[in-house]
MIDOSE-1310 file (N, C-alpha, C; in nm, 2 decimals, decimal comma, always signed):
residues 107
xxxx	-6,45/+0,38/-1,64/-6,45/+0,42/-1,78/-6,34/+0,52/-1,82; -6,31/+0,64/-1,74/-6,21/+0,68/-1,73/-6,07/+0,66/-1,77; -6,03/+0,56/-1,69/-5,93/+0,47/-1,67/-5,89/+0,38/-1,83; -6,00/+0,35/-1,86/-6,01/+0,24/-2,00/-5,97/+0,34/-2,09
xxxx	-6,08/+0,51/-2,10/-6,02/+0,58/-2,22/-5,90/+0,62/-2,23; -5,83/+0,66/-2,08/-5,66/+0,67/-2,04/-5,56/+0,58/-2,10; -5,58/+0,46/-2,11/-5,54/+0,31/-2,15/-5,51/+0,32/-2,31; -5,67/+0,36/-2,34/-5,66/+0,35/-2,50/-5,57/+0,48/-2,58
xxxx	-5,60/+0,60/-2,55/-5,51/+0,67/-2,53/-5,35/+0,66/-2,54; -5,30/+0,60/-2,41/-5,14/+0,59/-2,42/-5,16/+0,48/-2,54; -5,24/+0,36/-2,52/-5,22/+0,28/-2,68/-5,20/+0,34/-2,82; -5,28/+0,45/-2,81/-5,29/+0,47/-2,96/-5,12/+0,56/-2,95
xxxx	-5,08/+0,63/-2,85/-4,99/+0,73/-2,87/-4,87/+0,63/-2,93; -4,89/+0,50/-2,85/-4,75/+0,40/-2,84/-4,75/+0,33/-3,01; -4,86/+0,33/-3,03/-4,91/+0,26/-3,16/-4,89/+0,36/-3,31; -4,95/+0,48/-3,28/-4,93/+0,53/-3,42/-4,80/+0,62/-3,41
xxxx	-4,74/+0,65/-3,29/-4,62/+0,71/-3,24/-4,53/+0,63/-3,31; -4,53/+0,50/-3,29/-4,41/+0,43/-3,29/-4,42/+0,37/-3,41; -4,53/+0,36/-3,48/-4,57/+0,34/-3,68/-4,49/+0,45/-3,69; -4,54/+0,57/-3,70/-4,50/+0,71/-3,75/-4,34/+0,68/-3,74
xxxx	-4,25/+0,70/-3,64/-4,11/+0,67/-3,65/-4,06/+0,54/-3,71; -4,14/+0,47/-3,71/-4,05/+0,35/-3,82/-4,07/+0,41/-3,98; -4,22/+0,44/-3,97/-4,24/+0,52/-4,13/-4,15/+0,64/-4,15; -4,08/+0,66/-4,05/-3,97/+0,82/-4,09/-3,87/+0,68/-4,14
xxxx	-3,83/+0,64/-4,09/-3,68/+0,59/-4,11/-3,66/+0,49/-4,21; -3,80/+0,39/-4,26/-3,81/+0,35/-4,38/-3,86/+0,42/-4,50; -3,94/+0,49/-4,50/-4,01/+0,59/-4,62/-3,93/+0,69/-4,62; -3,86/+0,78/-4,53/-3,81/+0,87/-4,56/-3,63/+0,88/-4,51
xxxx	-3,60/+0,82/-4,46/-3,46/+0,75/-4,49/-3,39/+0,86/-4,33; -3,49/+0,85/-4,26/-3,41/+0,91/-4,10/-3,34/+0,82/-4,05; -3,25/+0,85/-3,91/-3,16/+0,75/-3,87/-3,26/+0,62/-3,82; -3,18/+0,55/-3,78/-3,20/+0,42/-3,77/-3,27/+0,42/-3,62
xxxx	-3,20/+0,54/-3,54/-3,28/+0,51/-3,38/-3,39/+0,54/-3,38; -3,47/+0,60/-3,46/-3,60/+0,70/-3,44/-3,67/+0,57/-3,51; -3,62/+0,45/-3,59/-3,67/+0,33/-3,63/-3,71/+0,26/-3,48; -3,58/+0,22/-3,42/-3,58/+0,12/-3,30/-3,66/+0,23/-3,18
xxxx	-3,64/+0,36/-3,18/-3,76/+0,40/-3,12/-3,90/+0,37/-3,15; -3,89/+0,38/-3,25/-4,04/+0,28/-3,30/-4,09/+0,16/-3,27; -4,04/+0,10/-3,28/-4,01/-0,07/-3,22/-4,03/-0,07/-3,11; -3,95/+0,02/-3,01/-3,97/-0,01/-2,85/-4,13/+0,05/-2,82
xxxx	-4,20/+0,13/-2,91/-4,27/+0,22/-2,89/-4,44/+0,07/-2,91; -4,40/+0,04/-3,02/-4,53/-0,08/-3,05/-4,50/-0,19/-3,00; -4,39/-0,21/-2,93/-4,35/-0,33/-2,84/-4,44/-0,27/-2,70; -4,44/-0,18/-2,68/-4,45/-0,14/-2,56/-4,67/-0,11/-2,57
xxxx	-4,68/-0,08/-2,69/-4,78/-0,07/-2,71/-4,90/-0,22/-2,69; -4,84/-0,32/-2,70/-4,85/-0,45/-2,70/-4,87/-0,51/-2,53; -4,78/-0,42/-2,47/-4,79/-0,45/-2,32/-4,95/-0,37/-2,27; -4,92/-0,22/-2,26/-5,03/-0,12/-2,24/-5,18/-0,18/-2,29
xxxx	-5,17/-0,21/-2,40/-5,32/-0,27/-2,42/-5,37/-0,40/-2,31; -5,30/-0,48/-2,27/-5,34/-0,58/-2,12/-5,38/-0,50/-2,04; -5,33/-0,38/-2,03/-5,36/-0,34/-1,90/-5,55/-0,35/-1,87; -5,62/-0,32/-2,05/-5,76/-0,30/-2,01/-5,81/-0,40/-1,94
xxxx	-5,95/-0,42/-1,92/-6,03/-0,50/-1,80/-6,10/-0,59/-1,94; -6,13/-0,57/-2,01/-6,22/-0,61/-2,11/-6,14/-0,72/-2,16; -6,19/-0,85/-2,24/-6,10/-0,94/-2,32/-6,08/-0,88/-2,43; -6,01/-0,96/-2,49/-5,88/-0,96/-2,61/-5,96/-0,88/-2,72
xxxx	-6,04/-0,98/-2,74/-6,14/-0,96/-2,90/-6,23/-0,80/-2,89; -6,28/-0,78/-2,79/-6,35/-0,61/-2,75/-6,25/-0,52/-2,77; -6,16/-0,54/-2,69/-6,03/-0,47/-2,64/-5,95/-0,41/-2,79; -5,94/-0,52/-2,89/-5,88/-0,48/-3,04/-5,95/-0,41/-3,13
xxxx	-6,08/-0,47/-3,09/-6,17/-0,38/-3,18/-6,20/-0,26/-3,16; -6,20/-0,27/-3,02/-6,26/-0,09/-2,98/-6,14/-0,04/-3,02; -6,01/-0,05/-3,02/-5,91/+0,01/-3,06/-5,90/+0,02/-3,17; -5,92/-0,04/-3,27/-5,95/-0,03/-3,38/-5,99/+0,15/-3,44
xxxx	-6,11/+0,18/-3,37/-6,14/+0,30/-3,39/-6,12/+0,38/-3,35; -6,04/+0,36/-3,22/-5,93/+0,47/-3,16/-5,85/+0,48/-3,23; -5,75/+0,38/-3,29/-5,67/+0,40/-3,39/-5,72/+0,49/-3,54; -5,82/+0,53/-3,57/-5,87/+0,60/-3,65/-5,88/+0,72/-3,66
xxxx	-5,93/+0,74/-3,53/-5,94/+0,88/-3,48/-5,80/+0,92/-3,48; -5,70/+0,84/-3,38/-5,58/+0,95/-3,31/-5,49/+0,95/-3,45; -5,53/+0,84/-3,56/-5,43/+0,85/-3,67/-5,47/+1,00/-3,77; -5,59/+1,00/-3,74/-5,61/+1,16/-3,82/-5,56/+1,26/-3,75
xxxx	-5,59/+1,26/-3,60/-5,52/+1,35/-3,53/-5,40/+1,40/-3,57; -5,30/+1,28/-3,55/-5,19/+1,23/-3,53/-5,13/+1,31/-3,71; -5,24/+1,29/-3,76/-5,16/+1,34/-3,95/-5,16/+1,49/-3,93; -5,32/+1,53/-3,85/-5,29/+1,70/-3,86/-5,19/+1,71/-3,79
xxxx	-5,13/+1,67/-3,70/-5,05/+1,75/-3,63/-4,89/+1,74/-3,68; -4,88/+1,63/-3,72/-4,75/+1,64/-3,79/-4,71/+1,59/-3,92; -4,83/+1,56/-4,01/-4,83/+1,53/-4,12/-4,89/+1,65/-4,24; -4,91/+1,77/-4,19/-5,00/+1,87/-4,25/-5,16/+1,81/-4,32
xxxx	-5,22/+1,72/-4,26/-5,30/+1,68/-4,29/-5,45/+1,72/-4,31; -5,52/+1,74/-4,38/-5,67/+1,86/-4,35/-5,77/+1,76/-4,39; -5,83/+1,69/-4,26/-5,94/+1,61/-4,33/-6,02/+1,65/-4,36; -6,12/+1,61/-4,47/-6,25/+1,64/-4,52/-6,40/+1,61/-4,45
xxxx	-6,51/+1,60/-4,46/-6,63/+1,59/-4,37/-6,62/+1,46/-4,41; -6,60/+1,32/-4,50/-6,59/+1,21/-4,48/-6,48/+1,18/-4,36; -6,34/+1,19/-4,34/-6,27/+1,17/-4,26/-6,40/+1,17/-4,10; -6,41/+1,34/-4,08/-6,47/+1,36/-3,96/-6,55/+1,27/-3,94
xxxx	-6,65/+1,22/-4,07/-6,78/+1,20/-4,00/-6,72/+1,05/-3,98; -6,68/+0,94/-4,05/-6,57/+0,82/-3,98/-6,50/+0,81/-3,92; -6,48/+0,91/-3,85/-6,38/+0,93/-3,72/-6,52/+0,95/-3,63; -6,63/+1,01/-3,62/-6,73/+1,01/-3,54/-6,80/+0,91/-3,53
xxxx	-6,82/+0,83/-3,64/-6,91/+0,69/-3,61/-6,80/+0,57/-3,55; -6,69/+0,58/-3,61/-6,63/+0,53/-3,56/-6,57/+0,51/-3,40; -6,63/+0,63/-3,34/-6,62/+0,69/-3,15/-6,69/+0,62/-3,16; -6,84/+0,61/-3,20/-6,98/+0,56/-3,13/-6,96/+0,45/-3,09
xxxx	-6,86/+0,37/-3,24/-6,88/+0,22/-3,20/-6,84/+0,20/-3,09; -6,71/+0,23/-3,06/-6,60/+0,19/-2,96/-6,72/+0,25/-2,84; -6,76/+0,34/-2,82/-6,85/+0,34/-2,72/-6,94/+0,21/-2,67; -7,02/+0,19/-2,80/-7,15/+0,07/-2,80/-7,04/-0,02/-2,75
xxxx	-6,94/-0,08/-2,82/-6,87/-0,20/-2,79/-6,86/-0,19/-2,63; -6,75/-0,08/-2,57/-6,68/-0,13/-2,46/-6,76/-0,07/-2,34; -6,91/-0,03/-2,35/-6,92/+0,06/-2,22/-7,09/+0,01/-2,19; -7,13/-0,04/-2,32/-7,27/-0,02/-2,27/-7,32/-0,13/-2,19
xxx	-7,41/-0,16/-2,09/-7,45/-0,25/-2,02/-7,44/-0,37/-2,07; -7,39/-0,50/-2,01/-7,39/-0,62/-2,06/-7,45/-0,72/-1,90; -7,53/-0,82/-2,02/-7,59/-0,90/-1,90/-7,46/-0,98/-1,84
């Protein structure tokens, strides 16, 4: 389980990392590398997700909600972002799921 949240993790870094720098360089007119740093970044993000054990269809979805979470993270920390108790609490149910989905006993 460890291993899986480590996985999802570097995905989400590679994923909303590498959105965020394309969104500097189209929305706000930065150079062009911090773009193609982007690109290598969700290209690469594309790879890192295989690495999980789980199939395709679990695997996107539970990310899904990772992507949720680390993208609010991801705003406070360099977006000045201050979410409200709707944010939190959809960022918390949205943990649960990814929990139910990827971990809980299956026949």
């Amino acid at each position: 389980m460890l291993q899986s949240l480590l996985i999802f993790i570097l995905a989400a870094f590679l994923e909303v990392g590498g959105g965020y720098l394309v969104w500097l360089w189209l929305k706000e007119n930065k150079s062009f590398l911090l773009g193609l740093g982007g690109l290598i970044a969700l290209g690469l993000y594309g790879i890192v997700a295989t690495w999980q054990a789980q199939d395709f269809g679990r695997v996107y979805a539970a990310y899904g909600g990772i992507f949720i979470v680390f993208s609010i993270l991801w705003a406070m920390k360099f977006d000045s972002f201050k979410p409200d108790i709707w944010d939190i609490l959809g960022g918390g149910l949205a943990l649960l799921g990814i929990c139910i989905m990827m971990y809980m006993p299956r026949e």
